[in-house]
C-alpha positions, 0 to 999 in steps of 0.5 A: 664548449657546445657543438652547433648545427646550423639549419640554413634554409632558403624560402618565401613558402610558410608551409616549408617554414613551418615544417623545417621549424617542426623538425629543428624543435624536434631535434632540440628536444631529442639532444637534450641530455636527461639527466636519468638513465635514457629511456629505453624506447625499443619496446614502445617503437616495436609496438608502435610498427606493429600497430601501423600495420601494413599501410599506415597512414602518414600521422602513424609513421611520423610519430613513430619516426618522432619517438625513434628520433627522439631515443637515438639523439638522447642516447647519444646525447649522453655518450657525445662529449660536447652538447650540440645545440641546433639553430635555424638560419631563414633566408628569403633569397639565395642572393640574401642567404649567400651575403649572410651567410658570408658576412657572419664566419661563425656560422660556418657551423652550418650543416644542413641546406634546404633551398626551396626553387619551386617557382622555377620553371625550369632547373637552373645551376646546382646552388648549394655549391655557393652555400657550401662556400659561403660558409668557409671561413678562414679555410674550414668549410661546413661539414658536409655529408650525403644528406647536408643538401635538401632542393625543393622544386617544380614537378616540370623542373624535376627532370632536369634537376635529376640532370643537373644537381649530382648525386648527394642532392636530395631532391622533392616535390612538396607533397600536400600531407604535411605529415609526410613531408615533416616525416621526410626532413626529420629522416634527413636531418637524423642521418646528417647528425650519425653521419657527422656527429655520432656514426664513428666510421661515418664521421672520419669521411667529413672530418677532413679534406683528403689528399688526392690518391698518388696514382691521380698525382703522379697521372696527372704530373705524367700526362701534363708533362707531355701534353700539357693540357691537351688531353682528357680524363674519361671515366665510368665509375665504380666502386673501386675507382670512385675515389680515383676519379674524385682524386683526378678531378681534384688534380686537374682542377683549374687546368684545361683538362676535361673530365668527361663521362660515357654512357659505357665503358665502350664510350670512353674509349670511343670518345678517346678515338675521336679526341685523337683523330680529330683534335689531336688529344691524348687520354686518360680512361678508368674504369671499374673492375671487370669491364676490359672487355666492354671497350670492344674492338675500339681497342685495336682502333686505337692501338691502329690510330696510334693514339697515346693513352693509359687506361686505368682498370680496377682488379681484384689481387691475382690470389684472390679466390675468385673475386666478384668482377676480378678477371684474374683467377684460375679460369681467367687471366684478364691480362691475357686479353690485353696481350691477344690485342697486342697491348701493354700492361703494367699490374700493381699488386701492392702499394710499395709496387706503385711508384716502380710499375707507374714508372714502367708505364710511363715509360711504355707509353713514351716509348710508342704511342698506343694504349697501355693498361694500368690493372691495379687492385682497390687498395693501391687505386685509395692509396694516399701517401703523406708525401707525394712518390715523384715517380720519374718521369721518362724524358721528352727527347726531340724527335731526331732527323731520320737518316735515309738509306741508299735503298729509301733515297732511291725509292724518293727519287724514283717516287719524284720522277714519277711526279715530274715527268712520268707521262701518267694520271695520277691519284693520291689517296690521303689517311689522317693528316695534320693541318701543315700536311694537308697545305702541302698535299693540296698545293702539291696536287694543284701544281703537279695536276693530281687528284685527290681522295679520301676515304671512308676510314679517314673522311675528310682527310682531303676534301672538296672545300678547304677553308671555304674555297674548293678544292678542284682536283678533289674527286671523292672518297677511294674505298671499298664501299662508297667510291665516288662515281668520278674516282670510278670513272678516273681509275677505269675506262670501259669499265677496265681499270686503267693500266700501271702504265697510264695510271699511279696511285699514290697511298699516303699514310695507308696500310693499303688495306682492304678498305683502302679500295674496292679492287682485289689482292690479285688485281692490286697486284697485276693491274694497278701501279701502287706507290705506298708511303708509310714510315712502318715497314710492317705497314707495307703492302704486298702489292706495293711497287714503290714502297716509302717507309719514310715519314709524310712530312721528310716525303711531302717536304722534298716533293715541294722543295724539287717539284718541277712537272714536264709541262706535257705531263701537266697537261695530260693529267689536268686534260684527265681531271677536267674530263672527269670533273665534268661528269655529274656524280649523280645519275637520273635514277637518283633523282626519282622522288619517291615515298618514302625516299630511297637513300640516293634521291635524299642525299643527293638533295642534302649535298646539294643543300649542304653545298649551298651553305657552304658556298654562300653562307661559310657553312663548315661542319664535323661529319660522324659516319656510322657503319651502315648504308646511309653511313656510306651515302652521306659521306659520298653525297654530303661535301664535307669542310674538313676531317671528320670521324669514321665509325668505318675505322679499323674494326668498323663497329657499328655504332661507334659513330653514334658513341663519339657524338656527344663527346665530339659535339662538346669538342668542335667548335663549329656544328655537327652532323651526323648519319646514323643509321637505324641498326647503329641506333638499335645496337647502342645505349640512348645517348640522346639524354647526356648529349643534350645535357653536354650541350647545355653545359657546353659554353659554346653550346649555344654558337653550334648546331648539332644535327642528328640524322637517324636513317631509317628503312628497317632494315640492315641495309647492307647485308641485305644488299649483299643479299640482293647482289649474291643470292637476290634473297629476302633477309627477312628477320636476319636482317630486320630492325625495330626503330622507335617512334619517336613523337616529335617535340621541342624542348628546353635544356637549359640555353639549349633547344632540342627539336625532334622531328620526322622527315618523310619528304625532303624539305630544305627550308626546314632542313636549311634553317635547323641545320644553320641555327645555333644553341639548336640539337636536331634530332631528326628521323628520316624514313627512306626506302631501302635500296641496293643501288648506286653510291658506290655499294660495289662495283657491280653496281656501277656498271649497271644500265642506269649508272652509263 
C-alpha cells in the first residue's frame, strides 16, 4: 500500500500554478527509491554553499535547495516502509476547493494547503480551518503540521492577515524572482514531509488528537459546576502552559465560556477585575512560569473585591537547581509572595498529587471568594491520564439565612429611627452594588428624602440617570478626590462641616476607608455621624458610630419593608436636597474657553454633550476612569448610565483603566467611554492594535461605539497639583511625560472603522456623531492645559474665590 500526500492548491495565478507544480515534481523524484546505494550528497552540497558565497543569488540557492531535497527524500525513501507518492489537487475558488474536497473522502489524504487570497484587499477569515474540515472523512482529518498551511496575499492586507491568521500560517507576498518563491515552498513542503513522515519525535505530535490535560478537565468541570457559563478563561502563554491552554480551550469548546488573551500577565488579571465588578463573572487566569509577580497590586484588587478565581501559574520543582524562570530555589520562594498578599495556594509537585491538591483548591475557593494559586510544574501542567481523575467537587450549599444577635438587631433598629424620625439630613454613599439593590437603594432614598453618592473606587454604583429617567436625589461622587461641588455644599456650611447633630452619613458596602472621602481620621471621628453597613466585622471602621455588620440585602430589605418617615422629617431633607440641587456644578472660571483648554472648561462641555445624548437620544455608556486628573474630571463632570470601572479601586494603579479596555469593550453591550490620561498612557503596553482587533471579532462589535480619550497636558498633573498646593514648585522633569504623536487617520478592521483624531478646541458636532455611531472605535487625543483648580482636587481648592 502506498502513502499519499495530497497537494491542495487554491488559485487563478499560473505564475503560482506553475511554480507549486515545479515543487511537487520536485518531490516526486526525490521519493522515488533508487534502487542503488543512495547517493551521498553531502560533499556536492558542501561545495555548492561554498561556491555562493556571501550573497548568492536566487538561482545558486534553489538548486542547492534542490540537491539537499533531493538527498534527504531518497534517504528516507529507502528507510520509509510505505512509499509515498505526491498529488496535486488545483481548485480556482475556495468555494469549489471546499465542495471537492468533501465530495471526494479519499482525499483526506491531504496535507498541504496553499490558498492564494491576493486580490483581497483587505483580510478576510483564516480559510484553512474550512479546508482542514473538508477533508475529514469518517472521523480522520488530514494530517497537519506547522507547515500544512501556506496563504498568499496583497502587501496592504499582510497586517491584518498577521492579526487574523494564528500562528502556524505561513503567510507571503508574491515576490517577482520566481527562483526564490519556488526555493521557499520547496523549503515548506520538505518540512511538512520530516515533520509527518520521516522526523519520529515529529510524527508522534500529528499522529493523533490528544486528549485534554486533566488540570483543564477537572478546571472546567469545577468552575461550570458554580458558574456555569459565567466565567472567562484569560491566558498569556508560555511554554510550560501552552499546552494548558490549548486543553482549556478544548473543554470549553462550544459553551459560552471566553478564552480571552492580554497584553500582559497584568492584563488578565485586570480584565478579570472588570469581569467581576461589572458582569458579575468569575476567572480562570494561566500563566507562564515565573511572572506572579507581573500581576501587580491587581492582586490585592481582586482579593479586596472578592472576586472568585483560580490562577494557574507554571513553576519549576522546589529541588530544582535554580531553574531558568522558577521562583522556588534557595534565594527565592514564590509562594512567599503569594502568602505576604494574604492568598492562598495549592503547589502540585508531582502527578499523583494532582487530583488531592485540585481538590484542596477547589475547596479554598468555595470556602471564600478571592484569588487562590494553583503553582504547578510542567509535567503535571502535560499530564493527560487515560481515564478522567473526577476530583470531587465541594458542595454548592444555600446560603443559610444570618441570624441576628441582640447587639445587630439593636443597631438595625436604631439605624431605622434614625431613618424615620431623626430630624437630620442624610446621605448615603454606595459601594458596588447588584441590580435588585440598586432598585431599593433609589426607592428607599425617594421616599425617605436622602441623597445619594458614588464614589471614585465604585463609580456609577448610583448615579444621575437610572434606566434613562434621573435620579433627583443624586448629588455626585463622595470621595477624596473628585467630590462634586453640591456633595461639598450638602455636607458643609460656610465651609465647616455640618455637625453629627443635623447630618448622617450612611456608607453601604464601604470600608470607610480613605478614599471614602476627603475628611481626616481625627475629623471623621469628632464631626461627622458615620453609620457603616458592611457584613465583615474586620471591615468596620474606627470612626464608625453605628456599625451594621449584617448583609445589604437582610439591611435594605427591612428598611423597606418598615419605612415610615416623620413627614417633618421628610420635609426637612427634601427642602435640604432641592436647596442644594439648585446650585450649578460648575462655576465661571470653568467656562473660560482657552487654547488649549483647561480640563474643567472640557468636561464640562462634554457633560453636558453627554447629557444631551442621554436625555434625547437614550444614550447609555460604560465609563473606564484611569488614575489621574483628567480621570477624576470626567467622572465628576461626565453623568454616567450605570456602573462603571475604576483604575481608583484598592491600590489605584495607574493604568489599570486602560488595561480592562479591551476586555470590557468586547463585554458591554452598549458603548464605551474611556479617560485616560497621558501618564497611564506612557506607563502600559499599546493596547490599541488587540482592542481593535477584539472588536472586530466582537459580534456585537459593529452595534457599539467605543470612545478612547487620551488627556493630555504633558504632565502628571496630580502630583504637580500637589506641587502647586504644598510647595507651588515646578515639578519639572519628575513630573514630565512624553506622549506620542499620533497622525490622524482612518481605517478598516474587518467590519470595524477605527478613526484617530486630535482634539484642540471642543467641537460637539464631531464629538456628537463619533460618540453615537456604531461599528466605530475613536481614538481621540485631547490636549488640555494643565490646572490645579476646581473638580473636586481638595478641599482647599473649594474654598477659593472663584469657586463662592
Amino acid at each position: 500500500m502506498r502513502g499519499m500526500l495530497g497537494v491542495c492548491l487554491v488559485t487563478q495565478t499560473q505564475t503560482l500554478f506553475e511554480d507549486v507544480a515545479f515543487v511537487v515534481e520536485q518531490l516526486r523524484r526525490g521519493l522515488v527509491p533508487v534502487s542503488t546505494e543512495p547517493w551521498n550528497a553531502t560533499a556536492c552540497i558542501e561545495e555548492m554553499c561554498r561556491a555562493m558565497g556571501g550573497r548568492p543569488r536566487s538561482e545558486e540557492v534553489l538548486e542547492t535547495l534542490m540537491v539537499q531535497a533531493e538527498n534527504y527524500l531518497q534517504e528516507n525513501a529507502v528507510a520509509n516502509r510505505q512509499p509515498l507518492e505526491v498529488e496535486l489537487l488545483h481548485f480556482p475558488t475556495l468555494e469549489v476547493a471546499r465542495a471537492q474536497l468533501t465530495r471526494h473522502g479519499e482525499r483526506s489524504r491531504v496535507g498541504l494547503f496553499i490558498v492564494d487570497a491576493c486580490r483581497q484587499e483587505e483580510a478576510d477569515e483564516d480559510p484553512f480551518d474550512d479546508l482542514f474540515a473538508a477533508c475529514r472523512h469518517e472521523d480522520e482529518g488530514p494530517r497537519l503540521s506547522p507547515h500544512s498551511a501556506v496563504l498568499y496575499c496583497s502587501r496592504p492586507a499582510l497586517p491584518g492577515w498577521m492579526v487574523r491568521a494564528g500562528g502556524n500560517r505561513h503567510l507571503r507576498v508574491p515576490l517577482e524572482d520566481r527562483a526564490a518563491s519556488r526555493a521557499d515552498l520547496l523549503r515548506i513542503a520538505v518540512d511538512h514531509l520530516e515533520h509527518v513522515h520521516f522526523n519520529r519525535m515529529l510524527a508522534r505530535s500529528v499522529s493523533h488528537a490528544l486528549p485534554p490535560v486533566s488540570i483543564a478537565t477537572e478546571v472546567t468541570r469545577f468552575m461550570a459546576d458554580r458558574w456555569q457559563d459565567g466565567w472567562d478563561f484569560h491566558s498569556y502563554t508560555g511554554s510550560m502552559v501552552a499546552g494548558l491552554i490549548q486543553s482549556m480551550q478544548q473543554t470549553t469548546a462550544g459553551s459560552g465560556v471566553r478564552c480571552l488573551h492580554g497584553c500582559n500577565e497584568h492584563g488578565l488579571a485586570v480584565a478579570a477585575l472588570a469581569g467581576w465588578q461589572l458582569y458579575g463573572r468569575a476567572y480562570v487566569i494561566a500563566v507562564t512560569s515565573g511572572m506572579i509577580d507581573e500581576f501587580r497590586g491587581t492582586l490585592a484588587n481582586l482579593k479586596r473585591a472578592g472576586a472568585p478565581g483560580l490562577i494557574i501559574c507554571a513553576d519549576s520543582p522546589d529541588n530544582a537547581w535554580f531553574a531558568f524562570q522558577g521562583t522556588l530555589d534557595a534565594d527565592h520562594d514564590g509562594r512567599q509572595v503569594i502568602a505576604a498578599r494574604g492568598l492562598r495556594y495549592v503547589f502540585i509537585r508531582k502527578v499523583d498529587e494532582v487530583a488531592a491538591k485540585l481538590s484542596e483548591a477547589f475547596a479554598l475557593l468555595a470556602e471564600r471568594a478571592e484569588p487562590v494559586f494553583v503553582l504547578a510544574t510542567q509535567a503535571v501542567l502535560e499530564s493527560r491520564p487515560l481515564e478522567a481523575l473526577g476530583v470531587p467537587l465541594p458542595p454548592v450549599g444555600e446560603q443559610p439565612r444570618p441570624v441576628l444577635s441582640e447587639a445587630q438587631r439593636a443597631a438595625l433598629e436604631e439605624a431605622l429611627r434614625l431613618i424615620n424620625q431623626a430630624p437630620l439630613q442624610m446621605l448615603w454613599q454606595c459601594g458596588k452594588l447588584s441590580d435588585a439593590q440598586r432598585e431599593r437603594v433609589y426607592a428607599i432614598a425617594e421616599a425617605a428624602g436622602i441623597a445619594l453618592a458614588d464614589t471614585i473606587t465604585q463609580p456609577g454604583s448610583v448615579g444621575p440617570y437610572h434606566q434613562g429617567r434621573p435620579v433627583p436625589n443624586y448629588l455626585g461622587p463622595l470621595s477624596l478626590y473628585g467630590f462634586s461641588r453640591r456633595v461639598y455644599r450638602f455636607l458643609h456650611k460656610d465651609h465647616e462641616v455640618v455637625g453629627p447633630d443635623e447630618q448622617c452619613l450612611f456608607f453601604l458596602k464601604s470600608k470607610v476607608d480613605q478614599a471614602a472621602t476627603p475628611f481626616s481620621e481625627g475629623k471623621l471621628k469628632r464631626q461627622v455621624r458615620v453609620v457603616q453597613v458592611n457584613h465583615e466585622p474586620r471591615h468596620l471602621s474606627p470612626f464608625t458610630d453605628l456599625a451594621l455588620d449584617i448583609p445589604l440585602d437582610l439591611f435594605l430589605g427591612h428598611v423597606q419593608a418598615n419605612l415610615a418617615v416623620d413627614p417633618e422629617v421628610l420635609a426637612l431633607r427634601r427642602a435640604r436636597l432641592a436647596s442644594v440641587r439648585a446650585i450649578p456644578e460648575a462655576v465661571p472660571v470653568d467656562h473660560i474657553a482657552t487654547l488649549p483648554m483647561t480640563a474643567n472648561y472640557f468636561f464640562l462641555r462634554l457633560g453636558d454633550l453627554v447629557r444631551e445624548l442621554i436625555e434625547r437620544h437614550d444614550y447609555l455608556y460604560t465609563g473606564i476612569y484611569d488614575v489621574g486628573r483628567c480621570g477624576i474630571s470626567a467622572l465628576r463632570n461626565v453623568p454616567r448610565t450605570g456602573p462603571g470601572f475604576s483604575g481608583w479601586y484598592g491600590r489605584a494603579l495607574m493604568g489599570d483603566g486602560l488595561m480592562a479596555l479591551p476586555y470590557i469593550a468586547i463585554t458591554t453591550e452598549g458603548n464605551v467611554l474611556a479617560f485616560i490620561g497621558d501618564g497611564a498612557r506612557a506607563l502600559v503596553p499599546d493596547i490599541e492594535t488587540r482592542l481593535a482587533a477584539s472588536l472586530a471579532q466582537d459580534p456585537r462589535g459593529a452595534t457599539k461605539s467605543v470612545t478612547l480619550f487620551y488627556l493630555t497636558n504633558g504632565v502628571l498633573s496630580m502630583i504637580q497639583t500637589y506641587l502647586d498646593k504644598r510647595y507651588a514648585h515646578n515639578g519639572a522633569r519628575q513630573v514630565a511625560v512624553t506622549a506620542p504623536a499620533p497622525s490622524p487617520a482612518v481605517e478598516r478592521v474587518g467590519p470595524i472603522s477605527v478613526n484617530r483624531s486630535r482634539v484642540v478646541q471642543f467641537d460637539p458636532d464631531f464629538l456628537r456623531n463619533v460618540l453615537t455611531a456604531p461599528g466605530q472605535l475613536n481614538i481621540i487625543d485631547v490636549t488640555l492645559a494643565h490646572n490645579s483648580d476646581g473638580d473636586g482636587l481638595s478641599l482647599v481648592s473649594e474654598t477659593a474665590w472663584n469657586r463662592q
